[in-house]
C-alpha positions in Angstrom: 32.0 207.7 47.3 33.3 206.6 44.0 33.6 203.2 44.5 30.0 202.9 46.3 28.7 204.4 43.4 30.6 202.1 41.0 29.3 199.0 42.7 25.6 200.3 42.8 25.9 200.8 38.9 27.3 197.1 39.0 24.6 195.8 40.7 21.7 197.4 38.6 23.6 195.8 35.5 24.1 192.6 37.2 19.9 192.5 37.9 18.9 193.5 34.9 20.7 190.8 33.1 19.5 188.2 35.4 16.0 189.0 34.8 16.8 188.1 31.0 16.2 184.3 30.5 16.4 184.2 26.3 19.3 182.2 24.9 19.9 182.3 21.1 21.4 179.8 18.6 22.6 179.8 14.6 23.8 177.2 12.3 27.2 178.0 10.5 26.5 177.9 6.4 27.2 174.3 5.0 30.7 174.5 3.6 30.7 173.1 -0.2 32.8 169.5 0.3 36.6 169.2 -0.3 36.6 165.4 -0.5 36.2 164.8 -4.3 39.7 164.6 -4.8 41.0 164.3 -1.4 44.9 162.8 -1.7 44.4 162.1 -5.1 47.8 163.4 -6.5 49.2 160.8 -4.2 48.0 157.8 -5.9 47.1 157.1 -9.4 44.7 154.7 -9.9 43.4 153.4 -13.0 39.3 153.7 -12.3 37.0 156.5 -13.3 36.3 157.2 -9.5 37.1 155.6 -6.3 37.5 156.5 -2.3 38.5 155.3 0.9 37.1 155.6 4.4 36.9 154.1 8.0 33.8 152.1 8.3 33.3 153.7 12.1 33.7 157.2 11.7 33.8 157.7 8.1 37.0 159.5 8.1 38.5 159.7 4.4 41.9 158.6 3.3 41.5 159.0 -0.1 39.2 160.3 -2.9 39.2 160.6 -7.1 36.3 162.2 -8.1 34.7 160.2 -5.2 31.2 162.7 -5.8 31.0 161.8 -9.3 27.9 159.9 -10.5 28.5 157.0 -12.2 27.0 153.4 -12.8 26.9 151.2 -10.1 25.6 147.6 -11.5 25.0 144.9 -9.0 26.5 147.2 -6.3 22.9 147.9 -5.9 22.4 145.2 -3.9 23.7 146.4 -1.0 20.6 148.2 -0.6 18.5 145.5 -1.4 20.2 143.7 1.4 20.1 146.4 3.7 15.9 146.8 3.4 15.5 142.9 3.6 17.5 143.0 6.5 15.6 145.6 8.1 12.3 144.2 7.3 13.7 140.9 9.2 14.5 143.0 12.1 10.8 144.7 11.9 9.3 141.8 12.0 7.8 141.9 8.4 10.1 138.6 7.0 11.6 135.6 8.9 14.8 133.8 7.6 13.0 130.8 6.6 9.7 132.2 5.0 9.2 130.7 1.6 8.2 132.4 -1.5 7.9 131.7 -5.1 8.9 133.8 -8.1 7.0 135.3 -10.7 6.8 134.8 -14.5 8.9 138.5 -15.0 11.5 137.4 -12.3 11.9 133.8 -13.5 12.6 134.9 -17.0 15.0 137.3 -15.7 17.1 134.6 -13.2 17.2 132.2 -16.3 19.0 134.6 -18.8 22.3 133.1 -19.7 23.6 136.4 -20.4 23.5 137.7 -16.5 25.3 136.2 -13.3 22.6 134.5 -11.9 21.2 131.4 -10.0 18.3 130.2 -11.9 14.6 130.4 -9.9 11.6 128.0 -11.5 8.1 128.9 -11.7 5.9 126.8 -8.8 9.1 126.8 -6.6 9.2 127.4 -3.1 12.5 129.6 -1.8 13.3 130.5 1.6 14.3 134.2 2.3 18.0 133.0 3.3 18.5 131.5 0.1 17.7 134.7 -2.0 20.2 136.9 0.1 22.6 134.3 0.0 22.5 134.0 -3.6 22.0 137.8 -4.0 25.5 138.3 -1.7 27.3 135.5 -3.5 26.6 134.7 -6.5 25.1 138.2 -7.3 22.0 136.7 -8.5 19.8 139.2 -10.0 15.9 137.0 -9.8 17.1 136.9 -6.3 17.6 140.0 -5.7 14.5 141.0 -7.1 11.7 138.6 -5.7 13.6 139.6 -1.7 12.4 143.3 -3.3 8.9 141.4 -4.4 8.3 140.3 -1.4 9.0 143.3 1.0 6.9 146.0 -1.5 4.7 143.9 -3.7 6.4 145.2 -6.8 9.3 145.9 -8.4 8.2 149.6 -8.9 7.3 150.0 -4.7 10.3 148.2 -3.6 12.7 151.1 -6.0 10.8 153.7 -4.3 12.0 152.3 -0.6 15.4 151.9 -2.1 15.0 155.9 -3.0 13.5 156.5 0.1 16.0 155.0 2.0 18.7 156.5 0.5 17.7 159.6 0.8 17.7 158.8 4.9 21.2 158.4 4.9 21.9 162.0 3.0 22.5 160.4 -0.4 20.4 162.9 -2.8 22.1 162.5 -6.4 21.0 158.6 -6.5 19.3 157.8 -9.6 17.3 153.6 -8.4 15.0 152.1 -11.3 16.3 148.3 -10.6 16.4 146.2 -7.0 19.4 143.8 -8.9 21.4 147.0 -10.9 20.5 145.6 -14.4 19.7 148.7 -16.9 16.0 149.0 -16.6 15.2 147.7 -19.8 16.9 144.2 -19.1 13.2 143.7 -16.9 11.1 143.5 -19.0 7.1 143.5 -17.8 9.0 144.9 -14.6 11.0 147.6 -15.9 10.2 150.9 -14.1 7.5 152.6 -15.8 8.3 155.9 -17.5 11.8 156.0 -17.8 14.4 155.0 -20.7 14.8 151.3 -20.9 18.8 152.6 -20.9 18.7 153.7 -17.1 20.7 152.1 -14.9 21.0 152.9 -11.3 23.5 155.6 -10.5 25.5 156.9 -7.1 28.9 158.3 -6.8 31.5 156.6 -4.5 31.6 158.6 -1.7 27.5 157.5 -1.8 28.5 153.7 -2.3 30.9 154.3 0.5 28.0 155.9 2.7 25.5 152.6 1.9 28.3 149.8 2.5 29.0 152.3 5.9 25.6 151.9 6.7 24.9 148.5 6.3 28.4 147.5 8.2 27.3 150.0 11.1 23.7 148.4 11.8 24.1 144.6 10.4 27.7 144.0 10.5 26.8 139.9 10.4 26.6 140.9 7.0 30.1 139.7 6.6 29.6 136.0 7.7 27.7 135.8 4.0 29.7 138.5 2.0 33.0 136.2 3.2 31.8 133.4 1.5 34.0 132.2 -1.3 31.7 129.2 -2.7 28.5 127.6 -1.4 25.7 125.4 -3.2 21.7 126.9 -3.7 19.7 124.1 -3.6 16.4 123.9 -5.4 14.4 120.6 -5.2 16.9 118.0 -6.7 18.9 120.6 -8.5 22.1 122.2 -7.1 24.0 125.4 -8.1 27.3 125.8 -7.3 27.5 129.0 -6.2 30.8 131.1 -6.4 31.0 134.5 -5.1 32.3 137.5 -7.3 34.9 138.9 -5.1 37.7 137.2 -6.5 39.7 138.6 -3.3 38.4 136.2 -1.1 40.7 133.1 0.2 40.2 130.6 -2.2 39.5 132.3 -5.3 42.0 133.3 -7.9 42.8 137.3 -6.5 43.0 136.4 -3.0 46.5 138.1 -1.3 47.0 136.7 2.0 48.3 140.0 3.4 44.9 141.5 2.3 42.2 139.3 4.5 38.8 141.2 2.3 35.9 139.8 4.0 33.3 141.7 1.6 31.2 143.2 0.3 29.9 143.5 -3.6 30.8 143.6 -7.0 28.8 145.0 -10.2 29.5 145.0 -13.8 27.6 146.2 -16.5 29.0 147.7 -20.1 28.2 151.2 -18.8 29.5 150.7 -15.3 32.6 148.7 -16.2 33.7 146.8 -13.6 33.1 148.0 -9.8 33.8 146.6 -6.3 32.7 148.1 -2.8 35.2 146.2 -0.7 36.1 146.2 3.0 38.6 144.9 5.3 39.6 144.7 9.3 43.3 146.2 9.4 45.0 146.2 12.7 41.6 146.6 14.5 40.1 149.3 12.3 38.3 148.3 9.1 38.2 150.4 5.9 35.9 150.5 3.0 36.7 151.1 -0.2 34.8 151.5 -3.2 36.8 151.8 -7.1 34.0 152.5 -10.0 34.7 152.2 -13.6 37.9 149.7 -13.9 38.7 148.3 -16.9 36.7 145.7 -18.1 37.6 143.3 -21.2 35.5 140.5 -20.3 34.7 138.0 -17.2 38.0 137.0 -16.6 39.2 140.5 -16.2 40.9 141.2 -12.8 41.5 145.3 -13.0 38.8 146.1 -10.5 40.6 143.8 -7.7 44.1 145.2 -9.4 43.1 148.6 -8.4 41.6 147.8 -4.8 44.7 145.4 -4.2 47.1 149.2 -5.1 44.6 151.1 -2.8 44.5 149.4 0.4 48.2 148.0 0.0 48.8 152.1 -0.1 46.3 152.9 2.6 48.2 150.6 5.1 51.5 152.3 4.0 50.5 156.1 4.4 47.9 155.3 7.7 48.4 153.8 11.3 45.2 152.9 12.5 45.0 154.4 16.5 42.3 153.1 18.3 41.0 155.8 21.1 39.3 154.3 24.0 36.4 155.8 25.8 37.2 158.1 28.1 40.8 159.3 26.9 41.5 162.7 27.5 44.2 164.7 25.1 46.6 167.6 25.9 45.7 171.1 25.3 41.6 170.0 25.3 41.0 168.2 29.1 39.0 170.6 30.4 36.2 173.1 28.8 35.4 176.2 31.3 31.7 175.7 33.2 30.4 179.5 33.4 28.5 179.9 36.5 29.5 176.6 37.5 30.5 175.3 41.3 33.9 174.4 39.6 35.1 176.9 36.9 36.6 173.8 34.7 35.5 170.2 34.1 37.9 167.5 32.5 36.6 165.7 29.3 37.4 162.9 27.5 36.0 160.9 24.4 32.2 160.3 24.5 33.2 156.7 22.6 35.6 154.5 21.3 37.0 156.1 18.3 39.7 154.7 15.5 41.8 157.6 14.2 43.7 156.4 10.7 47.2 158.7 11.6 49.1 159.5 8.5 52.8 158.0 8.6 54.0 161.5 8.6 55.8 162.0 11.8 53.3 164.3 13.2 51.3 163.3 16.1 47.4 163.6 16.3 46.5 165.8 17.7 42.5 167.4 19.3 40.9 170.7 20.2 37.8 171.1 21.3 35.3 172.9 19.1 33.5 174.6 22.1 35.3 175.5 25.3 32.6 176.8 27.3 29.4 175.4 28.9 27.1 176.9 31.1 26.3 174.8 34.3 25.2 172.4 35.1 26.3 169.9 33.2 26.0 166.2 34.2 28.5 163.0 34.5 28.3 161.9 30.7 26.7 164.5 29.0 28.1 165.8 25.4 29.2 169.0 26.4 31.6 169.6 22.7 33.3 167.9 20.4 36.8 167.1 19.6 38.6 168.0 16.3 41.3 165.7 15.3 44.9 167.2 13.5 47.9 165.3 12.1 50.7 168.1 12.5 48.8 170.9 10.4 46.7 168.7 8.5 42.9 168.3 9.3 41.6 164.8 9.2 38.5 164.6 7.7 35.7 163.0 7.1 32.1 161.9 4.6 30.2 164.4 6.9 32.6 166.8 8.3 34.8 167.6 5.3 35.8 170.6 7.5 37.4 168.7 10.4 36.5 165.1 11.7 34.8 165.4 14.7 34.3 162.9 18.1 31.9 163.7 20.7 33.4 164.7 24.1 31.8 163.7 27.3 32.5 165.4 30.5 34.2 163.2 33.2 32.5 164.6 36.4 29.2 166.5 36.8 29.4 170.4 37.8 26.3 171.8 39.8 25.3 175.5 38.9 26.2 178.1 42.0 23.2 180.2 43.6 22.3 183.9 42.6 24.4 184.9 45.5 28.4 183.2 44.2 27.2 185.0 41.0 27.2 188.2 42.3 30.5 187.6 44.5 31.9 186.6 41.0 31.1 188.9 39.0 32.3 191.6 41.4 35.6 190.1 42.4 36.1 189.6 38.9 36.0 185.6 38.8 34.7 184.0 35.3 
């Protein structure tokens, strides 16, 4: 009689929860960032910031006060480039639309006392010639009549730049210029209502996030930032064109064991000298930004001294592994299917993913972040996501400073069982 009357009880509980059909969900509190200084005591380098990261996952590899805001010049037009770019892919420019400068933006290309390729009032220029000159040769009327063109205005095409950035998570970003000159330096086109002082302001890990960005959805990019020299022709005038990234082959910092293909210099006496570089290592690229070198004039290498000590450093303290879609790791194949027809379906990555493993003699390492899924679950689908370990250490990365994280796929679909295999289960004791 006992057990009769335990199994009734069983089955009134069993009902009553079946009729319940409410699922809840909560967010864990954002976890203040750990990647300002992230390996920092392991490298000293001479720059007021600088960081390190994969350009696929952004997974960091090193940080010095890579969250503080600083100057970032010409940098800048890396977003520039990014929203013509975009507005190529809209639709809204072509490569060989022509358009001519105004009387602010001519006066602005012809100062001697800025790196520039010099634009003439009445002159036609194609859209390809402005971001080539903008990439290369840093030109700042360049840069500025590509932002002319998209907005109307210097003043509308800084508030995409600020809208944009704030897309990609970047809050702290201070825009006023589409070249990085102080605001001032503009003149008629100087944003209105702000000190003619301002310059444009980001921190590292932020530069980091826009050369990520631009890498991730226009990585052709790099057939212009590679360019060492190339001629801007204008009517029967020619300028020889050199670019600013002294790493590149051919120009006076290049180290054949380093193959840099990009991206952008800046300099102004407030920034010092800065340089957002990246490069293809063994199949996984990096990017690197350094902010604040030394700076005793133009001829002053310290900004490509520093990158030069970072990445030589990176590639001694980091193996790139490259994980291919699919590939399932020990101790997290399978995540447990409640109420599915199989109790357990195998996983594997979602995506190729490159994994920068510390020389340390610990393997990587992955867990899964959730280990159960209720059915049913299809062939494909993101059912968790794997969190990545060298030994003890978490890797981490721009937007999981917690634990880098790679989506997990399952491997085989798992149909959900009727009301009836429930019941069995629940009463033989099967989960």
């Amino acid at each position: 009689m006992k057990k009769q009357f335990h199994f009734k009880r069983k089955l009134t509980v069993l009902l009553a929860a079946v009729s319940l059909a409410a699922a809840t969900g909560f967010s864990a509190p954002v976890q203040a960032s750990s990647l300002n200084t992230y390996k920092q005591d392991q490298l000293q380098l001479n720059v007021k910031s600088a960081i390190a990261i994969d350009s696929q996952t952004g997974q960091v590899l090193y940080a010095k006060d890579a969250e503080k805001t600083l100057p970032i010049a010409s940098m800048t037009k890396l977003v520039t480039v990014y929203l013509t770019l975009n507005a190529i892919k809209n639709h809204k420019l072509t490569w060989d639309q022509k358009v001519q400068p105004t009387k602010a933006i001519v006066k602005v290309a012809n100062n001697p006392d800025y790196s520039n390729v010099p634009l003439k009032m009445g002159h036609s220029y194609t859209i390809k010639q402005l971001y080539q000159a903008t990439l290369i040769e840093s030109a700042n009327g360049a840069a500025m009549l590509l932002g002319q063109t998209i907005a109307g205005s210097q003043k509308n095409f800084v508030n995409l730049m600020r809208e944009q950035v704030k897309k990609w998570g970047i809050n702290d970003a201070q825009l006023y210029t589409a070249c990085g000159l102080p605001n001032g330096s503009l003149g008629k086109d100087a944003y209105p209502g702000v000190s003619k002082d301002a310059e444009n302001t980001m921190s590292a890990k932020d530069m980091a996030i826009v050369g990520q960005k631009l890498l991730d959805d226009f990585p052709f990019v790099l057939n212009t930032t590679k360019i060492a020299h190339l001629t801007f022709k204008d009517g029967n005038s020619k300028t020889k064109m050199a670019n600013f990234n002294w790493m590149l082959k051919g120009l006076s910092q290049y180290d054949p064991s380093l193959q840099v293909d990009g991206l952008k210099t800046g300099t102004t006496d407030a920034a010092g000298a800065c340089f957002i570089g990246t490069i293809n290592h063994r199949g996984g690229r990096i990017i690197t930004v350094v902010m604040g070198a030394r700076h005793r004039d133009g001829t002053d290498p310290a900004r490509f001294e520093q990158t030069k000590k970072l990445m030589h450093w990176l590639f001694s303290k980091y193996q790139p592994v490259i994980l291919q879609k699919g590939l399932t790791f020990k101790h997290a194949r399978t995540i447990h299917v409640t109420d599915g027809k199989n109790l357990e379906t195998n996983v594997g990555l979602k995506q190729a993913t490159t994994i920068w493993n510390p020389v340390d003699g610990q393997a990587v390492s992955a867990s899964l972040t959730k280990k159960t899924i209720n059915a049913p679950i299809k062939k494909g689908q993101t059912v968790s996501e794997f969190k990545f370990k060298s030994g003890n250490e978490k890797l981490v990365s721009l937007t999981q400073p917690k634990g880098m994280q790679a989506q997990a796929k399952a491997l085989s679909g798992n149909e959900q069982i009727n009301i009836f295999v429930k019941i069995w289960r629940w009463l033989t004791g099967v989960k």
